[in-house]
ZAMARGU-4260 file (C-alpha; in steps of 0.2 Angstrom, whole numbers, plus 5000, padded with zeros to 4 digits):
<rodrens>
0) 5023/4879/4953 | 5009/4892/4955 | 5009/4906/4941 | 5005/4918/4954 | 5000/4920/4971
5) 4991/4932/4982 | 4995/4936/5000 | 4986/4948/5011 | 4991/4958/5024 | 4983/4953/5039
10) 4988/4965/5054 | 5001/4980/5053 | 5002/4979/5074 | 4996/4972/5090 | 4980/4982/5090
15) 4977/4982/5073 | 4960/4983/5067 | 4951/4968/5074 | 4942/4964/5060 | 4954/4966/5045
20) 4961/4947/5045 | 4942/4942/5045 | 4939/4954/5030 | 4955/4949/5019 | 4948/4929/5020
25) 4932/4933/5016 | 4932/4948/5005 | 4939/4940/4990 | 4952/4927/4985 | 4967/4926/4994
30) 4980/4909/4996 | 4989/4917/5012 | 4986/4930/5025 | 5002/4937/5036 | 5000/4947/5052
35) 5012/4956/5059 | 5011/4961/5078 | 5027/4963/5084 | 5035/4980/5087 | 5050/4982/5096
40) 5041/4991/5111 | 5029/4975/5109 | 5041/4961/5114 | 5046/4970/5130 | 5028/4969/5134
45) 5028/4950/5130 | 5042/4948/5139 | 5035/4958/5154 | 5017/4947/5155 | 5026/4930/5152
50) 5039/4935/5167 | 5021/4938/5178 | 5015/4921/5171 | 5022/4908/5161 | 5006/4904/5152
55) 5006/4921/5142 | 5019/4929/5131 | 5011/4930/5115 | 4997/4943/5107 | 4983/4937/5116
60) 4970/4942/5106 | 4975/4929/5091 | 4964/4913/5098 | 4948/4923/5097 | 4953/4928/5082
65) 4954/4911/5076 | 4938/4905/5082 | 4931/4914/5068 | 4944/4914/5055 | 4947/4892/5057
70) 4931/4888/5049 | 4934/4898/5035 | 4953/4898/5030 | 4952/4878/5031 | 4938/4879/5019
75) 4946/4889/5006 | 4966/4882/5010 | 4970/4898/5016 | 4988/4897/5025 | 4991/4909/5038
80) 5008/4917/5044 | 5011/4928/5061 | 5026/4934/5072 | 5010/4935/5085 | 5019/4921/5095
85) 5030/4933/5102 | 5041/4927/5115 | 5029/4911/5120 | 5022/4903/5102 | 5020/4888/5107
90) 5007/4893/5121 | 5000/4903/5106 | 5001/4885/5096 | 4992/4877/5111 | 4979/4889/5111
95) 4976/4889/5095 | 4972/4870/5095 | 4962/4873/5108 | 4951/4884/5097 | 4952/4870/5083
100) 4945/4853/5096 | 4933/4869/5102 | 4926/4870/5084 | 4928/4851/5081 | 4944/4854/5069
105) 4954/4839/5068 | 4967/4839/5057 | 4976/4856/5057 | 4992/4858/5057 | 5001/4872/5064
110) 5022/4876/5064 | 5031/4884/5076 | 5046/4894/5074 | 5057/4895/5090 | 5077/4899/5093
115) 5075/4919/5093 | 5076/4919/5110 | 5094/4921/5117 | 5092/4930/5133 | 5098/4913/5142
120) 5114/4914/5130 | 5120/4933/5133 | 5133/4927/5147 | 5142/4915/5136 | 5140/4927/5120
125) 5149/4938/5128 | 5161/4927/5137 | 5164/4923/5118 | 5169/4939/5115 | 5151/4942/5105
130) 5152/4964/5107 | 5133/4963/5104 | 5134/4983/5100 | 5122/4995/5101 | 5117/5001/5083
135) 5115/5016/5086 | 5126/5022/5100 | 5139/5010/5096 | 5138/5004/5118 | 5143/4987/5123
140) 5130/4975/5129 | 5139/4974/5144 | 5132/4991/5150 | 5119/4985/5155 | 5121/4966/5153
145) 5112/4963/5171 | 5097/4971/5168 | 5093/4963/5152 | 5074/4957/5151 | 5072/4950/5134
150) 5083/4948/5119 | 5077/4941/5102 | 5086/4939/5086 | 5077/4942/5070 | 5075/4928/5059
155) 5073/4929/5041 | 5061/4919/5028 | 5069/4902/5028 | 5063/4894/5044 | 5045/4900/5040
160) 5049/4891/5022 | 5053/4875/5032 | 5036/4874/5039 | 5027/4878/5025 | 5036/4863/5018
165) 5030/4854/5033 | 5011/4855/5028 | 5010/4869/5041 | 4992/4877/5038 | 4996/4888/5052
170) 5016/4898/5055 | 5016/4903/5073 | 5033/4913/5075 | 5045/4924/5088 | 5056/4936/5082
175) 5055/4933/5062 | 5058/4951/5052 | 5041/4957/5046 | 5046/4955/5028 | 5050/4936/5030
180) 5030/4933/5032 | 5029/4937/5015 | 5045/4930/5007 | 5042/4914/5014 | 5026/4912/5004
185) 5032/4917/4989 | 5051/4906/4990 | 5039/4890/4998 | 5028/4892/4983 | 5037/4896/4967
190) 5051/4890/4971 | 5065/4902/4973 | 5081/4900/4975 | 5087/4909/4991 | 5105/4913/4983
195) 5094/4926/4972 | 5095/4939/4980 | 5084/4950/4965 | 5073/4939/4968 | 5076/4939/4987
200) 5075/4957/4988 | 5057/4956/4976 | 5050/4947/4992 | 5057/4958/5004 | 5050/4975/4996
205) 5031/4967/4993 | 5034/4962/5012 | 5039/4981/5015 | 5025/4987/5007 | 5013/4973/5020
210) 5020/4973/5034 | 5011/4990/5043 | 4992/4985/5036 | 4984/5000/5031 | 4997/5010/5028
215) 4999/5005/5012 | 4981/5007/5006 | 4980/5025/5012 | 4978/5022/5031 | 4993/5033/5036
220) 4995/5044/5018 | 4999/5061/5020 | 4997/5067/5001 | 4980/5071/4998 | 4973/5063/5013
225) 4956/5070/5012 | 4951/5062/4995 | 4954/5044/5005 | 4936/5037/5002 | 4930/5029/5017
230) 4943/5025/5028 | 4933/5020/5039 | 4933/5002/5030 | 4948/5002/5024 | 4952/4986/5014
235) 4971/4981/5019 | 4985/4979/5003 | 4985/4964/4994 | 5002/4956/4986 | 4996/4948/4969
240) 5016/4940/4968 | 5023/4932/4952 | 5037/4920/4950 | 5047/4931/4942 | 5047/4944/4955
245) 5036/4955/4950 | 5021/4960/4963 | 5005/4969/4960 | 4998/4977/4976 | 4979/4979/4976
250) 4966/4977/4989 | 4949/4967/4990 | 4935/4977/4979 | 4921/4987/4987 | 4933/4989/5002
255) 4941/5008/5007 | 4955/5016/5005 | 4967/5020/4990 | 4980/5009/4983 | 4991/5022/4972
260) 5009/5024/4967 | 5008/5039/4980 | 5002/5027/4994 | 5013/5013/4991 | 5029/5026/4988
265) 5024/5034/5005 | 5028/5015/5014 | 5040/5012/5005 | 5049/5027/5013 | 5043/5020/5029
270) 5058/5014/5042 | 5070/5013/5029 | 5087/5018/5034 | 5098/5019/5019 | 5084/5016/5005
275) 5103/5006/4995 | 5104/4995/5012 | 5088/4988/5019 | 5096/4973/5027 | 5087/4960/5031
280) 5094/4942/5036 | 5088/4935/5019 | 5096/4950/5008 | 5100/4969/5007 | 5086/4976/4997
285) 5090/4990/4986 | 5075/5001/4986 | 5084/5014/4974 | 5081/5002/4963 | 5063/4999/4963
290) 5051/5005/4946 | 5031/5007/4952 | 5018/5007/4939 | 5000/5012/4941 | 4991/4995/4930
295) 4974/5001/4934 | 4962/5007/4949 | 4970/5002/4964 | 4983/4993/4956 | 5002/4994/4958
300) 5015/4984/4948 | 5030/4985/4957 | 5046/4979/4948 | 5066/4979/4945 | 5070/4977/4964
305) 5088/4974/4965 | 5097/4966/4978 | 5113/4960/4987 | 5117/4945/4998 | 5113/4947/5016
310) 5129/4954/5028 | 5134/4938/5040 | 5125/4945/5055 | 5111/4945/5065 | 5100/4959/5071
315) 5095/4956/5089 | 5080/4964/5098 | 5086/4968/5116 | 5076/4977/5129 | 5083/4980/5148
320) 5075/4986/5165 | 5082/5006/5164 | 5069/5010/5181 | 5051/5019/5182 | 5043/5031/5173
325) 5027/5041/5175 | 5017/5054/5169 | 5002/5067/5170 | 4992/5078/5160 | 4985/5094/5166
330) 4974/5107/5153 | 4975/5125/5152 | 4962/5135/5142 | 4961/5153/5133 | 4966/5165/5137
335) 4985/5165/5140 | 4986/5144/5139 | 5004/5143/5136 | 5009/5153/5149 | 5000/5144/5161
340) 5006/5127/5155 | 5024/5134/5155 | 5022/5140/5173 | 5015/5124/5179 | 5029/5117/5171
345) 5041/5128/5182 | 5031/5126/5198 | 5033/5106/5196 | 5051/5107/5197 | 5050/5118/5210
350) 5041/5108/5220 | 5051/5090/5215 | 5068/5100/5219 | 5060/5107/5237 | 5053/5088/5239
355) 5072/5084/5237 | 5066/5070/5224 | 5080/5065/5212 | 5077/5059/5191 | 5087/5055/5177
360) 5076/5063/5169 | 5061/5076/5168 | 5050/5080/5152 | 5038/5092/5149 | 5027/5093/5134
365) 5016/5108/5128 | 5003/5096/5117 | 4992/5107/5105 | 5008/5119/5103 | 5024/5108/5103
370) 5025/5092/5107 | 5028/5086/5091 | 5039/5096/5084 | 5047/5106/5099 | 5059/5121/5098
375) 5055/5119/5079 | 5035/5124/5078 | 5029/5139/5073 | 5024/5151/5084 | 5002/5151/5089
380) 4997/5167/5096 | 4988/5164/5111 | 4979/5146/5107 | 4964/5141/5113 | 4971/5128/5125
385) 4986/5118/5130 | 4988/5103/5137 | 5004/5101/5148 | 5013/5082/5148 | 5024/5081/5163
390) 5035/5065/5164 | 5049/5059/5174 | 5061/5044/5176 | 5071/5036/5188 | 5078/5021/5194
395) 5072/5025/5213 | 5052/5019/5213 | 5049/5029/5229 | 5054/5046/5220 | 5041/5038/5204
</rodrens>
């Protein structure tokens, strides 16, 4: 067993910064790099491009990618893990080994995680009395059970672990929980028990603190956000993981960026729900619990994570067809902006109701006044310009 290991986040997104993953296996020692792609918006996306064609499905931008990074994690036995397979990994796999007989790489070995997808199963869920509920609204699946277009459940650590186990040098997974990608290093290497769910929830609060890149290392701090030296080339956090649990978060030296109790608080705080329940399919985490300590410059030790056993159920990912949607943007400048962004507003409605078009619904945002904080914002006297957002949706394409 390894008396510590270091895993480094890779990407925070689909569209992270490109060269982030390149920077983190080059820019100082690291014995895995995870990459996180997948937002919920993100596998509707996959699920849309596969539906066009069967060939894609996954993030795309992951086997050029690799062309540069193969060379160099197989030299230093860096093991890479990403949910960047989306809802097609093993057309990300078989890219990937494209990439390797490209560069002459013969004996890598990559793992797959499938089984998320359960869009094919929904019928006979629910013909098994599976209520599939809404978390939020508390609404059936079978409200709009027909126009269901992807549906994924989120896996936790253990099948990552399984392929780690497999001599995998590469973990190509669907729907796995952002915070597994950093468990399953941790339980692979040091052993853990996954009936500690302390130790569970140690993993699943250094993946928390990963799983959005930058974020972590200053990239999205609003504290002192001015004092972030260059963020420009910001070096992603670093988990420096102990057997025991503990973690030190850090970041590659000569790099950008801040890694600061206030930084890593401010992520912590990210998505969170109920900080005593972060469920995750491998434990709830109670992030009450959690003790930071600064242990030097751009060093966190994070500490005392508590946790309880995971509830019996799955989270599932779902996205349906709900119609069409578009919008526009129009600009009005000094003097008397909002007023003129307000009455285009009015005259567009106007003009859809005298067009005797129908939507489910119409939006209009006032951006540079507004559009973030609506009825809420303070009051600007007569701003330099406004920029009107006008939006609608329906599930008739001709009145899109």
């Amino acid at each position: 067993m390894k008396d510590k290991i270091r895993i480094a986040s890779g990407q925070g997104f689909w569209g992270d910064l490109i060269d982030a993953p390149m920077n983190q296996a080059t820019g100082g020692p690291v014995d895995y790099i995870m990459m996180d792609y997948l937002a919920e918006v993100t596998m509707s996306i996959l699920q849309k491009q596969k539906l066009k064609d069967p060939r894609f499905g996954y993030a795309r931008d992951i086997p050029a990618l690799m062309e540069r990074m193969l060379p160099v994690i197989k030299e230093k036995g860096i093991k890479v893990i990403t949910n960047g397979g989306g809802v097609n990994p093993t057309a990300c796999r078989d890219a990937i080994f494209e990439v390797a007989k490209k560069l002459g790489i013969k004996d890598l070995k990559i793992g797959v995680v499938q089984g998320d997808n359960i869009l094919d199963n929904i019928d006979e869920l629910v013909g098994k009395g599976v209520e599939l509920k809404n978390m939020e609204s508390g609404d059936s699946v079978k409200t709009v059970q027909e126009k269901v277009l992807s549906a994924n459940v989120y896996f936790g650590a253990a099948p990552v672990v399984e392929c780690l186990k497999q001599g995998a040098d590469i973990v190509i997974t669907g729907r796995v929980t952002d915070t597994g990608l950093t468990l399953a290093p941790m339980i692979y290497e040091f052993g853990w028990d996954m009936n500690n769910f302390d130790l569970m929830a140690a993993g699943t609060v250094a993946g928390h603190i990963l799983e959005c890149g930058g974020q972590a290392s200053g990239g999205n701090f609003t504290g002192d956000w001015q004092s972030i030296p260059d963020l420009a080339r910001i070096g992603f956090p670093i988990a420096e993981a102990y057997p025991n649990g503990e973690v030190i978060i850090t970041k590659h030296e000569n790099t950008g960026g801040l890694v600061s109790i206030d930084t890593v608080s401010e992520q912590l705080c990210y998505e969170i729900g109920d900080p005593k329940d972060y469920i995750t399919p491998d434990c709830i985490a109670d992030f009450t619990s959690i003790h930071l300590e600064d242990v030097g410059e751009n060093k966190v030790r994070v500490y005392n994570v508590k946790g309880l056993p995971a509830t019996p159920f799955y989270k599932v990912s779902m996205s349906y067809s709900d119609g069409y949607s578009a919008s526009g943007s129009l600009t009005y400048s000094w003097p008397d902006a909002l007023e003129k962004a307000e009455a285009a507003d009015k005259i567009l409605r106007t003009r859809l109701d005298d067009l005797g078009l129908k939507f489910d619904e119409v939006r209009a945002e006032f951006q540079g006044y507004n559009a973030c904080h609506g009825p809420i914002a303070k009051k600007i006297d007569d701003p330099n310009e406004v920029v009107l957002r006008f939006s609608v949706r329906s599930a008739d394409k001709y009145s899109v």
